[in-house]
Backbone as CSV, one residue per row, in Angstrom:
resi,resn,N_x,N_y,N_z,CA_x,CA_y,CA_z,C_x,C_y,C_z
1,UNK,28.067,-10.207,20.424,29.022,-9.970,19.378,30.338,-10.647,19.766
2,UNK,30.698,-11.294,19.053,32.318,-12.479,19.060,33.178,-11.390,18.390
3,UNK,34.333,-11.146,18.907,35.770,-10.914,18.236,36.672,-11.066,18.566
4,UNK,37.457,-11.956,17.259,38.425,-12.871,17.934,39.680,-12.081,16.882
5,UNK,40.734,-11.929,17.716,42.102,-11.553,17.208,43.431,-12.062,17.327
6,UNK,44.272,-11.954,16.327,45.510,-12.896,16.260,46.868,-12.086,16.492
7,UNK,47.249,-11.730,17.626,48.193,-10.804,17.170,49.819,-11.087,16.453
8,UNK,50.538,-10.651,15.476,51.370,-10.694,14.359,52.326,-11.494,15.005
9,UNK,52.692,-12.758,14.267,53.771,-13.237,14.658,54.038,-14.248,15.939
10,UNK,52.222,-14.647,16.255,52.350,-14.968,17.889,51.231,-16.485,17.438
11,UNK,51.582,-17.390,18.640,49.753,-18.616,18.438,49.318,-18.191,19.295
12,UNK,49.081,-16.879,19.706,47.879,-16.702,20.732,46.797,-15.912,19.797
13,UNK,45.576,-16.040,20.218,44.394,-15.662,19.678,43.432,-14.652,21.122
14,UNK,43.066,-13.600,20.909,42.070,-12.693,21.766,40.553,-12.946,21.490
15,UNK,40.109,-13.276,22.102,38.819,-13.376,22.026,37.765,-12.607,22.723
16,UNK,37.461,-11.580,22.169,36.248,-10.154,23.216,34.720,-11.269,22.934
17,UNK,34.083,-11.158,23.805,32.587,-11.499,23.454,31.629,-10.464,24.343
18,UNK,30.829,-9.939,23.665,30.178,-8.987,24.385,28.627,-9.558,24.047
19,UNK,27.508,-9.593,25.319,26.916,-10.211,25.621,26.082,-9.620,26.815
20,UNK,24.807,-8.995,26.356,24.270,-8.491,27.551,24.187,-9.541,28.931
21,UNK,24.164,-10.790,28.837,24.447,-11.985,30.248,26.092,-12.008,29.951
22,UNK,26.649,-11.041,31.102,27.899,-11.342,30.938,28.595,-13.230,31.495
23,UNK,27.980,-13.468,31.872,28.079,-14.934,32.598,28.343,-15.714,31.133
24,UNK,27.295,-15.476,30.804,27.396,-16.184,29.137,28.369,-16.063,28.257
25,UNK,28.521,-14.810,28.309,29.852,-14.057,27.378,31.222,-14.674,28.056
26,UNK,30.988,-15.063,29.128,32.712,-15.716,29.552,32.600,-17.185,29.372
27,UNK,31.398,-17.596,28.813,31.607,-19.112,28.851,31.680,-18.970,27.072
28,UNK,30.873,-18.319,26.526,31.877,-18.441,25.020,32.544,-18.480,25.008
29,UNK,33.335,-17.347,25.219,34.996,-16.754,25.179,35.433,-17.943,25.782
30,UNK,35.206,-18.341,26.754,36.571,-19.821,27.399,36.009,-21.254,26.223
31,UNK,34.896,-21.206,25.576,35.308,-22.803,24.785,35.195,-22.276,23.665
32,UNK,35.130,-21.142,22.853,36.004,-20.561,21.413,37.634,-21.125,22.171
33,UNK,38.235,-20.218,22.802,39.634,-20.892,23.049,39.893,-21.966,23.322
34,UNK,39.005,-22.741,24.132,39.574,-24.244,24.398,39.325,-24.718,22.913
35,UNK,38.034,-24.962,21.993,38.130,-25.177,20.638,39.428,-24.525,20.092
36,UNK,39.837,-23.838,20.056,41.185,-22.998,19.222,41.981,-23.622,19.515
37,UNK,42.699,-24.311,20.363,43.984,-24.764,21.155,43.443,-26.633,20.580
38,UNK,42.488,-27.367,20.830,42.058,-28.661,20.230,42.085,-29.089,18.812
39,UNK,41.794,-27.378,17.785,41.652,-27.515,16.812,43.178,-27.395,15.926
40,UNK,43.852,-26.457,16.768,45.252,-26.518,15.801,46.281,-27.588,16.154
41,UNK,45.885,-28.236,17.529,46.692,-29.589,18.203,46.421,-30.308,17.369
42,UNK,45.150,-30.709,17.011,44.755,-31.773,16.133,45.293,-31.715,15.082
43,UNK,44.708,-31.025,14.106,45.198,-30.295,12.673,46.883,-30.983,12.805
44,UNK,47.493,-30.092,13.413,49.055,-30.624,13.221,49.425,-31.688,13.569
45,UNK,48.506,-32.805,14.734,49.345,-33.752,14.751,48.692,-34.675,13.579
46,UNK,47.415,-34.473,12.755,47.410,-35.302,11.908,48.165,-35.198,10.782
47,UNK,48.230,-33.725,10.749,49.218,-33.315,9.139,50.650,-34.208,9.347
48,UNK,51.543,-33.976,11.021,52.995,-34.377,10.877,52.507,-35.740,10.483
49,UNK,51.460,-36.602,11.404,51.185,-37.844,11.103,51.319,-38.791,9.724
50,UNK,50.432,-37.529,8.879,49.915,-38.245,7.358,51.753,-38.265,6.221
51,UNK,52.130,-37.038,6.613,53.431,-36.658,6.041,54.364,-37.594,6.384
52,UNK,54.773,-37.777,7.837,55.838,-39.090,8.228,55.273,-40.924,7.316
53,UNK,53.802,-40.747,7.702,53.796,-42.132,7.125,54.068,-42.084,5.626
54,UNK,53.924,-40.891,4.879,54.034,-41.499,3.358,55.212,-41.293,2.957
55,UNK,56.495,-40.760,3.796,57.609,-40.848,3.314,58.159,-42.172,3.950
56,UNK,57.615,-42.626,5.347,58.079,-43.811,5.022,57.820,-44.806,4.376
57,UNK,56.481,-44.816,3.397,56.012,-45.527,2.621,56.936,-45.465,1.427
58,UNK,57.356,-44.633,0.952,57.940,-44.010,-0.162,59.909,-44.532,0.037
59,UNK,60.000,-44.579,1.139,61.617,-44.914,1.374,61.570,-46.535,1.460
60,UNK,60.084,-47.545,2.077,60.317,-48.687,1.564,60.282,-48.698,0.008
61,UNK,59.535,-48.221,-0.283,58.957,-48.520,-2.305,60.240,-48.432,-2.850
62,UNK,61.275,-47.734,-2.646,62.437,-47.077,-3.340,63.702,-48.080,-2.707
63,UNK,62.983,-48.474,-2.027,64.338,-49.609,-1.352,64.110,-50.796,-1.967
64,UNK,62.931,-51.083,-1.910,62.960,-52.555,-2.923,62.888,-52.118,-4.624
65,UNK,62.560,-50.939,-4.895,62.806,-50.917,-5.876,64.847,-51.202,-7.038
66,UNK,65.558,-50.174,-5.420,66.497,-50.145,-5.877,67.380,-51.713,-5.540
67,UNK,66.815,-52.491,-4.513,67.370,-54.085,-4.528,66.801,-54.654,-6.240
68,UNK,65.961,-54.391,-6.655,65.169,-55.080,-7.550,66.242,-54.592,-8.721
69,UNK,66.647,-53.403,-8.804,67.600,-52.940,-10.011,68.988,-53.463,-10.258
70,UNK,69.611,-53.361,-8.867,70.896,-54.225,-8.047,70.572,-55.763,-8.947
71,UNK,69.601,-56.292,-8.594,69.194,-57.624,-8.840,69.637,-58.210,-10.236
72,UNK,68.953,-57.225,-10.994,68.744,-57.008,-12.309,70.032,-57.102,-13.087
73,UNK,70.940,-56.011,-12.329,72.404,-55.897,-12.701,73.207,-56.955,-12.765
74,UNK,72.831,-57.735,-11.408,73.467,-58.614,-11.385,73.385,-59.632,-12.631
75,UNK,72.153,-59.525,-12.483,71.530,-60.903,-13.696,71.894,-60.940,-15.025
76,UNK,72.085,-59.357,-15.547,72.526,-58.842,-16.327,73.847,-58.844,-16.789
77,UNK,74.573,-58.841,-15.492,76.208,-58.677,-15.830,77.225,-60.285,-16.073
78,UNK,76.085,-61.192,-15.350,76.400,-62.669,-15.881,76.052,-63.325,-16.938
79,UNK,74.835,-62.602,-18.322,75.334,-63.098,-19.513,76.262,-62.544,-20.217
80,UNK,76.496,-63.550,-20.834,77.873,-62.787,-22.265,76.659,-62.535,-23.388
81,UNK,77.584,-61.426,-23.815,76.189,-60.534,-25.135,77.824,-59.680,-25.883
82,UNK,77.495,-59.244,-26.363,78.494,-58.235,-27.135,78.656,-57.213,-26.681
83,UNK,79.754,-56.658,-27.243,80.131,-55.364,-26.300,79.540,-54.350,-26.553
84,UNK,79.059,-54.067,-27.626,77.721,-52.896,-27.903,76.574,-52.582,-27.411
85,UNK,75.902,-53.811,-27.529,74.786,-54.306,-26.504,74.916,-53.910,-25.146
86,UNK,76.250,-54.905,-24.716,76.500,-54.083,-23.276,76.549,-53.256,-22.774
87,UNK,77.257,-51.800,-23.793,77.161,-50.849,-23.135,76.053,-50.196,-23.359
88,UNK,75.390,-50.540,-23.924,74.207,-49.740,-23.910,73.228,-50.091,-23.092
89,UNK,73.021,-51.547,-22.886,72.365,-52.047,-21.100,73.055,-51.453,-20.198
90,UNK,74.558,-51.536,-19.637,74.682,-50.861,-18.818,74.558,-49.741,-18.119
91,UNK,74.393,-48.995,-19.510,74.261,-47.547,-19.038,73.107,-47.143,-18.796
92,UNK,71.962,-47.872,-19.470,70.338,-47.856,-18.980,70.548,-48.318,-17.604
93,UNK,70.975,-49.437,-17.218,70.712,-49.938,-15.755,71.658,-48.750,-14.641
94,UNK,72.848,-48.153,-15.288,73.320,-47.157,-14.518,72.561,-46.266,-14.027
95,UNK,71.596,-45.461,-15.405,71.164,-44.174,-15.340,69.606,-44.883,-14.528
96,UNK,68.930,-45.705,-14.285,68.068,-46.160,-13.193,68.451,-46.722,-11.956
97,UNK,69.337,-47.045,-12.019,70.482,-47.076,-10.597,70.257,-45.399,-10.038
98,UNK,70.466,-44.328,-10.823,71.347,-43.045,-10.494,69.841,-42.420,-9.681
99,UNK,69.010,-42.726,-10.709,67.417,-42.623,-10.172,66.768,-42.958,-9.057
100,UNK,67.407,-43.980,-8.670,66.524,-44.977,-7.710,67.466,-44.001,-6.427
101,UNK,68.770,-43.864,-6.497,69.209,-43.077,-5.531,69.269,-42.375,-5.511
102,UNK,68.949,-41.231,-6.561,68.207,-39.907,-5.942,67.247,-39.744,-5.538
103,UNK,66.085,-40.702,-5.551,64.950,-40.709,-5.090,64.692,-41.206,-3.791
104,UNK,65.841,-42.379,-3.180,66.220,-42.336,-1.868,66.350,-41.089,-0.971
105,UNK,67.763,-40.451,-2.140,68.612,-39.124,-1.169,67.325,-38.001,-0.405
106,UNK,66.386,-37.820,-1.926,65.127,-37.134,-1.742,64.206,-37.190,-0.384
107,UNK,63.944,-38.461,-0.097,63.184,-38.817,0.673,63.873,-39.057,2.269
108,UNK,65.115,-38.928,2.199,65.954,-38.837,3.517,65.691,-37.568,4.377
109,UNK,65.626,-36.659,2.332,66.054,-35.230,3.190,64.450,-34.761,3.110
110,UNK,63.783,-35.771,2.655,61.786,-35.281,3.181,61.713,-35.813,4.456
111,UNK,62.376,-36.897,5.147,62.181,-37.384,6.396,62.918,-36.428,7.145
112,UNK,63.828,-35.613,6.907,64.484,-34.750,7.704,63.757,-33.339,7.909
113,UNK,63.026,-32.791,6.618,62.300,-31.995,6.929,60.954,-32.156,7.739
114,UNK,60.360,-33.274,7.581,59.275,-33.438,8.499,59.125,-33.651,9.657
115,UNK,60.889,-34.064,10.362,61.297,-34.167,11.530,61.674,-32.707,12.275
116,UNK,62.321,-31.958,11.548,62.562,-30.701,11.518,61.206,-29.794,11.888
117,UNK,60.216,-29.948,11.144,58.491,-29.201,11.319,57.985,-30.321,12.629
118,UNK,58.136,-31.193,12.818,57.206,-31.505,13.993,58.593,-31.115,15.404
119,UNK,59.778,-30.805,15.078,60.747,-30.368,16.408,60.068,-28.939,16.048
120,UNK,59.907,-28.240,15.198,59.592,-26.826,15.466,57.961,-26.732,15.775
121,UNK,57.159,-27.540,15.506,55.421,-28.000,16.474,55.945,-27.777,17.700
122,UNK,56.747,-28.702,18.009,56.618,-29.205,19.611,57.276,-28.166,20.117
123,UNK,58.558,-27.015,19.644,58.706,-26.211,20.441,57.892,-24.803,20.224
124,UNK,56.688,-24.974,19.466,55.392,-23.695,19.536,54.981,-24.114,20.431
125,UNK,54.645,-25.145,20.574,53.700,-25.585,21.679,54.493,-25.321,23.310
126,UNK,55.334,-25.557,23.309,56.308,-25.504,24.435,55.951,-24.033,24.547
127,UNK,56.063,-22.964,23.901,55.820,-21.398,24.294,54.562,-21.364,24.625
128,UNK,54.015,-21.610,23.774,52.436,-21.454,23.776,51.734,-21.089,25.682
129,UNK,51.200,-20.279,25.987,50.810,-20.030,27.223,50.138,-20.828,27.866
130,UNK,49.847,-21.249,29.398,49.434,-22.356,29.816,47.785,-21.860,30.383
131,UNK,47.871,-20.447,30.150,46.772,-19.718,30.778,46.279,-19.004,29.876
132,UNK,44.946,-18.798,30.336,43.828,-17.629,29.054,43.681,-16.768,30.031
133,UNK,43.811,-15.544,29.159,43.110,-14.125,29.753,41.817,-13.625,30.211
134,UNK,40.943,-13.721,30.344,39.755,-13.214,29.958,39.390,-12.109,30.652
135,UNK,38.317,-11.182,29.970,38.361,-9.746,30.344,36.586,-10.259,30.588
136,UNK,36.229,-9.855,31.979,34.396,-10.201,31.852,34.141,-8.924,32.970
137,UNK,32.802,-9.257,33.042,32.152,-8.273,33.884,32.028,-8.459,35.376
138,UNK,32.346,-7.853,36.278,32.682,-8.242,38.055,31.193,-9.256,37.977
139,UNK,30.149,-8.966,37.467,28.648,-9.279,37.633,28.548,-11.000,37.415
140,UNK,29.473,-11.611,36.340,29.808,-12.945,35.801,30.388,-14.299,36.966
141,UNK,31.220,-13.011,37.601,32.043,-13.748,39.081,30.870,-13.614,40.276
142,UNK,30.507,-15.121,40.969,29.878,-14.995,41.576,30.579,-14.290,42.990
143,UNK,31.276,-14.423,43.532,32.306,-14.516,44.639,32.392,-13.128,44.602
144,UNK,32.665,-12.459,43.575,33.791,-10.979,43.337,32.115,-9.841,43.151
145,UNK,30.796,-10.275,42.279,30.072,-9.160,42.561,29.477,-9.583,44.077
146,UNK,29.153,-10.398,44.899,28.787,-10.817,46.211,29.501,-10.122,47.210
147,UNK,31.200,-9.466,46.989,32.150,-9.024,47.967,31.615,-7.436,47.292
148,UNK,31.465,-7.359,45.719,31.559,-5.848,45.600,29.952,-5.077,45.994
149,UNK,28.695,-6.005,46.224,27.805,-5.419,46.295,27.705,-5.337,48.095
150,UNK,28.187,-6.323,48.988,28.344,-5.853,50.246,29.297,-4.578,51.017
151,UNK,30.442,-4.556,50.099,31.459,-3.510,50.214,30.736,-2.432,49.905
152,UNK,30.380,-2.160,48.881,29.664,-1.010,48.056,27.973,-0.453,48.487
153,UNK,27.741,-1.636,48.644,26.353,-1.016,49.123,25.230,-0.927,47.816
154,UNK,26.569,-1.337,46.681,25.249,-1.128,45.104,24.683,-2.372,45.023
155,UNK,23.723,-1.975,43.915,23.133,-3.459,43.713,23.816,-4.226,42.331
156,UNK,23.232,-5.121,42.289,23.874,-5.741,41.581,24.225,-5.637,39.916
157,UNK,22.762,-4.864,39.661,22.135,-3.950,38.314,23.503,-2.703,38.508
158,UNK,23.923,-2.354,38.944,25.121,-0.970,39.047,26.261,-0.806,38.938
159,UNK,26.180,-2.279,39.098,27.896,-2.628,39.046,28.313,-4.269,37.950
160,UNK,27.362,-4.103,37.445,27.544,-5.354,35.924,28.435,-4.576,35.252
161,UNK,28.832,-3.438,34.892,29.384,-2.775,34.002,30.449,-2.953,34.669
162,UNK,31.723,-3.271,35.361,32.623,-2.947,36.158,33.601,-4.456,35.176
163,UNK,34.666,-4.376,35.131,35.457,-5.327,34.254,36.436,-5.569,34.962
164,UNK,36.506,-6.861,34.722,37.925,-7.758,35.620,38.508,-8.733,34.366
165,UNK,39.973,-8.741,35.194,40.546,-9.717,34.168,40.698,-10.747,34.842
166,UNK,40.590,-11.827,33.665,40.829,-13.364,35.024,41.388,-14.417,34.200
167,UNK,42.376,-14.797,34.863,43.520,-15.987,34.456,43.048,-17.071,34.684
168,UNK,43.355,-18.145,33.974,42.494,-19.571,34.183,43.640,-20.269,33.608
169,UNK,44.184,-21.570,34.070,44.637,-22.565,33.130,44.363,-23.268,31.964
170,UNK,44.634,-23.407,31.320,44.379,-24.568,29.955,44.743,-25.739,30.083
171,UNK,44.486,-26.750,30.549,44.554,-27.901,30.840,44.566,-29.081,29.087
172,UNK,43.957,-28.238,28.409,44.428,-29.269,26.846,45.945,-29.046,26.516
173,UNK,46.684,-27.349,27.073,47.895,-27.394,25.998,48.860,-27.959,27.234
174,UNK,48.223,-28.323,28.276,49.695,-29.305,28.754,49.511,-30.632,28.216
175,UNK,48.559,-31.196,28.107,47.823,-32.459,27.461,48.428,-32.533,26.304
176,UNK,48.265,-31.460,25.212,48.892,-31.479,24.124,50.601,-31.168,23.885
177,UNK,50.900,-30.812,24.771,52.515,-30.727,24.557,53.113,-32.322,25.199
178,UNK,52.030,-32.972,26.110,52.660,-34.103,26.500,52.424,-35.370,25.672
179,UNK,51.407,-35.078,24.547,51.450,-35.942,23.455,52.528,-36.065,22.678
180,UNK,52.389,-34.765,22.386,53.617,-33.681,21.156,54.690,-34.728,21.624
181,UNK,55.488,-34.853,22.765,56.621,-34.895,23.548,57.065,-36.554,23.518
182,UNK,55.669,-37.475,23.221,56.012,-38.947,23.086,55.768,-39.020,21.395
183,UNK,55.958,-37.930,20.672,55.999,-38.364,18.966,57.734,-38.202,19.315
């Protein structure tokens, strides 16, 4: 039986696996989490990825668009036409002028927010713990039931039930914060 929990407000995830081969049950539990930690690294660096490139796609489009309007003006403001005419071109080429730079201003302040969400990525990740918990059975550890069945005198069947906690490194979320760290 797998159960995995998120507690409120946190990126850490609990993962119980109960498993009559407790040996087994700690090797789920450690690559559910290593998957968990690969899967939301990924996920976000493709999302900041896909988001940065199309606003900078979007801030060239709007830059030649707005040279192309500039252009226009110009071209515009060197024939002679009547003054009626004129103002009524002008004020079309104004009010797509006014357009073209709000749609700049827009996309400054989309490049600022997406800069903003990948500085607040990189400092989750920066908290994010460098170690997993895991809760298994003394019976799983070769080393620890080998010391408890010579100490004890039980066998090995007597003391599977006995629970230890054991700290391990994560070696992807330093990997992944040192990616994070060259965006």
């Amino acid at each position: 039986m797998i159960t995995i929990e998120s507690p409120k407000d946190t990126n850490l995830i609990y993962v119980k696996v109960k498993n009559s081969d407790p040996i087994l049950a700690a090797k789920i539990a450690n690559a559910i989490s290593v998957k968990y930690v690969d899967f939301i690294s990924d996920t976000l660096q493709v999302q900041t990825g896909k988001s940065a490139e199309f606003i900078e796609e979007q801030l060239v489009k709007e830059k030649e668009n707005v040279n192309e309007a500039t252009e226009a003006l110009t071209t515009f403001l060197a024939q002679p036409r009547g003054v009626s005419e004129l103002e009524k071109e002008l004020s079309s080429k104004l009010t797509q002028l006014t357009e073209f730079k709000t749609k700049v201003t827009q996309l400054k302040i989309d490049t600022e927010a997406t800069s903003a969400a990948l500085t607040q990525a990189k400092e989750a990740l920066e908290t994010t713990p460098t170690t997993l918990k895991t809760t298994k059975s003394i019976a799983s550890d070769a080393l620890m039931s080998e010391i408890t069945v010579e100490t004890t005198g039980e066998k090995l069947g007597n003391i599977a039930g006995i629970e230890m906690t054991d700290e391990s490194a994560k070696p992807c979320v330093y990997i992944t914060i040192t990616k994070c760290k060259e965006l």
